[in-house]
Structure formats: C-alpha cells, structure tokens
Backbone as JSON Lines, residues from 0, in Angstrom:
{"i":0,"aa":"X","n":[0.85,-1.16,0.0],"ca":[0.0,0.0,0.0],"c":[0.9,1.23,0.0]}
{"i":1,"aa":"X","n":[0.68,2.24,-1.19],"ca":[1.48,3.13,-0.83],"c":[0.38,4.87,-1.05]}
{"i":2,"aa":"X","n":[0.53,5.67,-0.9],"ca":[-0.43,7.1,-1.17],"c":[0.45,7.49,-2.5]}
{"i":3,"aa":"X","n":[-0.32,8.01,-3.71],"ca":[-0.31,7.7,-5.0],"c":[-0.95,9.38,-5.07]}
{"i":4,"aa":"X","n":[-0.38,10.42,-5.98],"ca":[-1.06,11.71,-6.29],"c":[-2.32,11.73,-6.5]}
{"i":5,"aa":"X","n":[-3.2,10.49,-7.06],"ca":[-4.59,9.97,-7.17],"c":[-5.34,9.45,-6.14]}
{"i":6,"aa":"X","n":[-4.56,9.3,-5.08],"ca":[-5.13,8.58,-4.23],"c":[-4.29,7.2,-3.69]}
{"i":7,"aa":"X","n":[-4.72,6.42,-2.59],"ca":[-4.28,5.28,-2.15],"c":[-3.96,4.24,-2.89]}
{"i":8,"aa":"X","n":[-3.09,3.31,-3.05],"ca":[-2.57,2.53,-4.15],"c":[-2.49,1.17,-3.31]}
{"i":9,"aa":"X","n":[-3.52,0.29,-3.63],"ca":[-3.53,-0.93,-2.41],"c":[-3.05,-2.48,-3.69]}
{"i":10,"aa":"X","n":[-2.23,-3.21,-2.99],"ca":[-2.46,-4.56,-3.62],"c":[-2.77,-5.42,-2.83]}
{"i":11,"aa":"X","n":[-3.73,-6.61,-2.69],"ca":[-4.43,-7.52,-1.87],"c":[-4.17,-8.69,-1.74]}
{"i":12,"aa":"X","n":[-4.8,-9.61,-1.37],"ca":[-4.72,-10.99,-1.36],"c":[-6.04,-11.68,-0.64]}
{"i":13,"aa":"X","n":[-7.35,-11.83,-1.39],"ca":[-7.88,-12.79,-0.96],"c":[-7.59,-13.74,-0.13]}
{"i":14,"aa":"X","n":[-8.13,-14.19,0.57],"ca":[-7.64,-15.79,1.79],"c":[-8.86,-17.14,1.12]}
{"i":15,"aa":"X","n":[-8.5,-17.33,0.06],"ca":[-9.67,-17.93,-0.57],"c":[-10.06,-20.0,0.51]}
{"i":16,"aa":"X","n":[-9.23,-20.13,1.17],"ca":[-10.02,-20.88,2.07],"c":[-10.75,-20.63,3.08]}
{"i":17,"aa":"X","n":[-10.98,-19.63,2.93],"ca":[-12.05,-18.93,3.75],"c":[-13.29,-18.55,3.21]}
{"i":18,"aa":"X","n":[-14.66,-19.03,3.51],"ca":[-15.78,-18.77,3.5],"c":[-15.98,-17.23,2.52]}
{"i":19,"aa":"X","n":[-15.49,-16.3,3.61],"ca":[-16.36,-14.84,2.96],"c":[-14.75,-14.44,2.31]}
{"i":20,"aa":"X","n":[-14.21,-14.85,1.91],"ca":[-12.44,-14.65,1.32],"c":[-13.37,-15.28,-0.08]}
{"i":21,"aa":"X","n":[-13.68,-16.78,-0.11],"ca":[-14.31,-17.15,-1.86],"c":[-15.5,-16.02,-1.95]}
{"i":22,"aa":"X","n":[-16.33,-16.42,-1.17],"ca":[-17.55,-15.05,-1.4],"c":[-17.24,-13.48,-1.86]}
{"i":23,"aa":"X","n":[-16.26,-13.38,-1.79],"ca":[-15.66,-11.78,-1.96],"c":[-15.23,-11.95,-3.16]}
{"i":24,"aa":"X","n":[-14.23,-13.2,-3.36],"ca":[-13.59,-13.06,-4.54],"c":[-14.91,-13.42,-5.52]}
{"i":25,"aa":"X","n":[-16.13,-14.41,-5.51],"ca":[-16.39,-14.33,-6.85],"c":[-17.35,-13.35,-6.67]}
{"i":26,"aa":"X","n":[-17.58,-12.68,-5.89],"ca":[-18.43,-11.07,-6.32],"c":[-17.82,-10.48,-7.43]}
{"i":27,"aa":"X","n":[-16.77,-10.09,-6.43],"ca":[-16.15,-9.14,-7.49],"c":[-14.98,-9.8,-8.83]}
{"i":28,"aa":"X","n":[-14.86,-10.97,-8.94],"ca":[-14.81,-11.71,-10.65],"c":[-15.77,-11.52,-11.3]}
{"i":29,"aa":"X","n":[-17.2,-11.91,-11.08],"ca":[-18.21,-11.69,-11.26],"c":[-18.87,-10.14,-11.72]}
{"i":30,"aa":"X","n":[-18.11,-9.15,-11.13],"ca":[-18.26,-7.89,-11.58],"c":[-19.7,-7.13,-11.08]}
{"i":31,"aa":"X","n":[-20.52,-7.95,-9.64],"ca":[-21.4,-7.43,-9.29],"c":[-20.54,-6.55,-7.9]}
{"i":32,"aa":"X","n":[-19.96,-6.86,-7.08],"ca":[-19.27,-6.04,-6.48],"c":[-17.59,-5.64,-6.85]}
{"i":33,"aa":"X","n":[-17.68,-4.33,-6.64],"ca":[-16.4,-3.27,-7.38],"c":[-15.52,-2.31,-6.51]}
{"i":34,"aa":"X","n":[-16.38,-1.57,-5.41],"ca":[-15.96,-1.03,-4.64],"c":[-15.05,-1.24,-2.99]}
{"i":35,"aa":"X","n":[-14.77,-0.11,-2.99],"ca":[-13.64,-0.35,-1.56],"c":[-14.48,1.16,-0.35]}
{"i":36,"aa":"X","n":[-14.41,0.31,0.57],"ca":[-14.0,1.46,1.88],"c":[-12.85,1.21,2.79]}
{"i":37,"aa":"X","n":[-12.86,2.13,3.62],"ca":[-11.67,1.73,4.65],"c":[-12.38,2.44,5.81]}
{"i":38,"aa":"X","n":[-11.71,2.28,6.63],"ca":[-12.02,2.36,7.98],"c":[-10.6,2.83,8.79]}
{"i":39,"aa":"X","n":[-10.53,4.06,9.43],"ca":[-9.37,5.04,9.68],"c":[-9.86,5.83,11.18]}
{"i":40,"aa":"X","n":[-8.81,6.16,11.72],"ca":[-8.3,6.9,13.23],"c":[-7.95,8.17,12.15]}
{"i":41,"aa":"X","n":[-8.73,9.51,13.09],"ca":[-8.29,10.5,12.31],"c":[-7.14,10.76,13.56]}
{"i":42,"aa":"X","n":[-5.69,11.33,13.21],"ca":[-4.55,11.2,14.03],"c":[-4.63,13.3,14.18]}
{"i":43,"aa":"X","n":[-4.4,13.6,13.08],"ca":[-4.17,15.36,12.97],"c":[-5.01,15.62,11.98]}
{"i":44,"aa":"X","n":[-5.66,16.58,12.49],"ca":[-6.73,17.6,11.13],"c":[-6.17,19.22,11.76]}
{"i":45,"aa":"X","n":[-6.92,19.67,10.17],"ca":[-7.01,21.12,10.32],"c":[-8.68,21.67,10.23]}
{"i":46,"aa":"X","n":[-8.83,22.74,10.54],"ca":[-10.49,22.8,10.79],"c":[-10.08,24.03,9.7]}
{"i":47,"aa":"X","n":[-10.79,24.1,8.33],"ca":[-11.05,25.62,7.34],"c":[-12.59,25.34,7.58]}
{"i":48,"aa":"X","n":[-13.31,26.23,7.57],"ca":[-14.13,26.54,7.63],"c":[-15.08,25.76,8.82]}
{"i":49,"aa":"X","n":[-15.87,25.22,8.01],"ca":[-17.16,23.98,8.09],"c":[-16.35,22.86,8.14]}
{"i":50,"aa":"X","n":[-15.34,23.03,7.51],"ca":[-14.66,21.22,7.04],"c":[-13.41,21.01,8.05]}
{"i":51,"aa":"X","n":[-13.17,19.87,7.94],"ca":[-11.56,19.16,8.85],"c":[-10.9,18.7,7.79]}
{"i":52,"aa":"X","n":[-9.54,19.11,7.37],"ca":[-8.66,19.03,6.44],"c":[-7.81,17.49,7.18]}
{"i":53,"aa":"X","n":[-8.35,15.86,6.58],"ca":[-7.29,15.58,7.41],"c":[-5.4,15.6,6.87]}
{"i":54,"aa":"X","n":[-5.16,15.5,7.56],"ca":[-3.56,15.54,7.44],"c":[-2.8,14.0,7.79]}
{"i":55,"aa":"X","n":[-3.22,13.72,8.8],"ca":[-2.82,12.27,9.33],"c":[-3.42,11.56,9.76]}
{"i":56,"aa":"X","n":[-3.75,9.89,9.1],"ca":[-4.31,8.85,9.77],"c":[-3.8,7.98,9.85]}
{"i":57,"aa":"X","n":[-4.74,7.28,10.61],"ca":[-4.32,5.43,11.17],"c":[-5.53,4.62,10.31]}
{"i":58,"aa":"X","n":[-5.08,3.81,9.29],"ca":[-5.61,2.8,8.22],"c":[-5.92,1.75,9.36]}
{"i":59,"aa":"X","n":[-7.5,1.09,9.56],"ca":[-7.79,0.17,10.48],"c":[-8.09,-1.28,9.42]}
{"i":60,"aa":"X","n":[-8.44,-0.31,8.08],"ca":[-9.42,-1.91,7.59],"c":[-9.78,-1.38,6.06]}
{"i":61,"aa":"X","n":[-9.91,-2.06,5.0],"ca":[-9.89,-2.11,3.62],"c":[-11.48,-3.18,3.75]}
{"i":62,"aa":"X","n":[-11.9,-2.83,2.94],"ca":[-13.46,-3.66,2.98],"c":[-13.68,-3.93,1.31]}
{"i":63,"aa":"X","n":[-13.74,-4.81,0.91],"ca":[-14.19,-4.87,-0.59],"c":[-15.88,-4.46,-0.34]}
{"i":64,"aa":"X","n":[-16.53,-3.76,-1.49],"ca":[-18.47,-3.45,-0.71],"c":[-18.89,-3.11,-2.06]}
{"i":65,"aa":"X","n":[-20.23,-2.96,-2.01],"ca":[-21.11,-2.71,-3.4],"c":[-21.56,-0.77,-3.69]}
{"i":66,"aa":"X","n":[-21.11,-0.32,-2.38],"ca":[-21.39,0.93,-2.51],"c":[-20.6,1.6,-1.38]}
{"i":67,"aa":"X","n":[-19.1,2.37,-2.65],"ca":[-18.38,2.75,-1.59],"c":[-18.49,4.61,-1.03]}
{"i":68,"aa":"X","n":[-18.74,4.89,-0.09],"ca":[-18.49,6.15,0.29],"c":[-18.04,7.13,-1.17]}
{"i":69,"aa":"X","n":[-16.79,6.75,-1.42],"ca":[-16.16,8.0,-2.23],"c":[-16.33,6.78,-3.29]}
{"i":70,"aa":"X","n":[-17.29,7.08,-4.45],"ca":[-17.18,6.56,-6.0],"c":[-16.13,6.08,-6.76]}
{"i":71,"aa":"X","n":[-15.23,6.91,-6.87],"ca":[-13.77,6.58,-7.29],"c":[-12.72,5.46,-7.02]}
{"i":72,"aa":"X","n":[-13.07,5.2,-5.3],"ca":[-13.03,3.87,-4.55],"c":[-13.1,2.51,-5.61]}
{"i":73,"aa":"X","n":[-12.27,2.5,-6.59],"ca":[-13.09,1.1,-6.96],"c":[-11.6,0.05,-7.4]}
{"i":74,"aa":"X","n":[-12.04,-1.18,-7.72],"ca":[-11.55,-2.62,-7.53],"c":[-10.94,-2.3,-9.45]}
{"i":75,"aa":"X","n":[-9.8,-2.38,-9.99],"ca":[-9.66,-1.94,-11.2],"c":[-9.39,-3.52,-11.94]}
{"i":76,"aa":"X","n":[-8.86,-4.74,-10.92],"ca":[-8.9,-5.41,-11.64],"c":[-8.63,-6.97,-10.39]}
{"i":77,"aa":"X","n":[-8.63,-7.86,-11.15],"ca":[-8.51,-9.23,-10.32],"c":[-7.86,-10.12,-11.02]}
{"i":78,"aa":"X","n":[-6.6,-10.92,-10.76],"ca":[-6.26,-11.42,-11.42],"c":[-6.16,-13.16,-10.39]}
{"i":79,"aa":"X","n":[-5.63,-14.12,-11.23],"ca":[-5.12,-15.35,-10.87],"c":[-3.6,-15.49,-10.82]}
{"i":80,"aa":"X","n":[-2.77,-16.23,-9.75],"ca":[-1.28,-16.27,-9.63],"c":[-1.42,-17.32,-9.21]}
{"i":81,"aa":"X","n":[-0.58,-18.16,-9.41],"ca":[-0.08,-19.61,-8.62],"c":[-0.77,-20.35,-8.62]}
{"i":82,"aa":"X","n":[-2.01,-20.52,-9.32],"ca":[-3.55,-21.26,-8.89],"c":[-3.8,-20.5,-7.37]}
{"i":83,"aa":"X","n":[-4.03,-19.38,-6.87],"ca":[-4.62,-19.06,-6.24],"c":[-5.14,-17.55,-6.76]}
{"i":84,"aa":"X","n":[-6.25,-17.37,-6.59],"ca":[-7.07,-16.12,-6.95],"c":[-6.49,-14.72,-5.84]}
{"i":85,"aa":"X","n":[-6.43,-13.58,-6.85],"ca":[-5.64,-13.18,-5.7],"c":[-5.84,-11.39,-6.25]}
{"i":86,"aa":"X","n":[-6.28,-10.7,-5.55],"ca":[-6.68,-9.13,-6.39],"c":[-5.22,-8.5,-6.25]}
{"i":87,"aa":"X","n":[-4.44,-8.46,-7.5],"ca":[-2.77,-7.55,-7.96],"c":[-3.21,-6.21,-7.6]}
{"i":88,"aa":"X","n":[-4.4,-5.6,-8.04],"ca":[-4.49,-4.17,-7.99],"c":[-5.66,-3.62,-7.48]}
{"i":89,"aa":"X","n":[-5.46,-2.6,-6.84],"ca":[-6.55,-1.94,-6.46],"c":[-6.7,-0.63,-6.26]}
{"i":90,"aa":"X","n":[-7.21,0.25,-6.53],"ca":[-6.5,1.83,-6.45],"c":[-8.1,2.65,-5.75]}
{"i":91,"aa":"X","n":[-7.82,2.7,-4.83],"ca":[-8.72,3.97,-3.79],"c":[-8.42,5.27,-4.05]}
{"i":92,"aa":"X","n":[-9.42,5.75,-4.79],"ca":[-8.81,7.58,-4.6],"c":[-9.42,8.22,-3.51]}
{"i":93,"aa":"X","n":[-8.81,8.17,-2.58],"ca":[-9.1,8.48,-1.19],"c":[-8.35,9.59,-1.03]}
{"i":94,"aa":"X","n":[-9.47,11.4,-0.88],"ca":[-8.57,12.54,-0.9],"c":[-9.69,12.9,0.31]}
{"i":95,"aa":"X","n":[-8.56,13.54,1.07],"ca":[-9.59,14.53,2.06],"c":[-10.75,15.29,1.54]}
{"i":96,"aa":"X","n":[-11.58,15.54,2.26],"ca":[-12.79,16.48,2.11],"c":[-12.16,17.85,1.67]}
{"i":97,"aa":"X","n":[-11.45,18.06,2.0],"ca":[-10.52,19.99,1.44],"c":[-10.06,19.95,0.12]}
{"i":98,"aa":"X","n":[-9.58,18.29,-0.36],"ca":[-8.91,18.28,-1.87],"c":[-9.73,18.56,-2.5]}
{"i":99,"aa":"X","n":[-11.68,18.26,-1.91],"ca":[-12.86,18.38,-2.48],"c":[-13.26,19.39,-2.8]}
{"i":100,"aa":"X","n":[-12.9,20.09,-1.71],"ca":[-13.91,21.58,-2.04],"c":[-12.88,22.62,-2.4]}
C-alpha cells in the first residue's frame, strides 16, 4: 500500500479458504461487487471553515463493498497467480474532504 497523487494505491490478497475470502472473490470476478471502503483513526486535522482538512491517519481496515463512500473507490482489476485467486491491484482515490472543495 502506498499514497499515490490519485489517491491510495492498495495490492491484496484474498484468503480464498475462507468462506467470505471465496464469497468476496467471486463477487467481485463476477463484476457485481467493485468497490472499496476503509475504515481510519483521524490522528491530525485542520479545521477551514465547516470542514476538517485531514492531514494524518491510522488505516484500520480495507473492505471490498457494493457501494463505496467515495465513487472513485473502486476494484480496477482481479487477477489469478499460482492457482490461487488473488486481487494484484486496487486503487482507492481516497482525498480529504478539502482536496474536495
């Protein structure tokens, strides 16, 4: 995982002997689920206006989901390695609320 001028730059790994690990993966092979959230500790913000600029967080959790918060959030591709199914790429454009407005 690295932060990318576009946003968050994630690569994954299914746990495909696991129950909701196959369930995840053939959603999104399948192409009915696409999206990502995450789940974050806000560490430092700035307050402009109405809004909190964040500056620094703590990453708790990556969620593959059918409807993510920020649109852009999405699953770009899934591939197979080793005989195990396994998502290479994934790209979150995850920008503060301030990059927004």
């Amino acid at each position: 995982m690295r932060e990318e001028e576009s946003g968050l730059y994630i690569e994954g790994k299914l746990d495909l002997s696991l129950y909701h690990g196959k369930k995840a993966y053939d959603l999104v092979k399948g192409g009915i689920i696409d999206g990502l959230s995450i789940g974050f500790d806000i560490i430092k913000y700035k307050k402009e206006g109405s809004f909190r600029c964040i500056e620094k967080l703590r990453l708790i959790e990556i969620s593959v989901v059918s409807l993510p918060s920020n649109p852009k959030a999405k699953i770009f591709y899934v591939k197979s390695a080793s005989g195990t199914k396994k998502i290479d790429k994934i790209i979150s454009d995850f920008k503060s609320i301030c990059a927004q407005n």
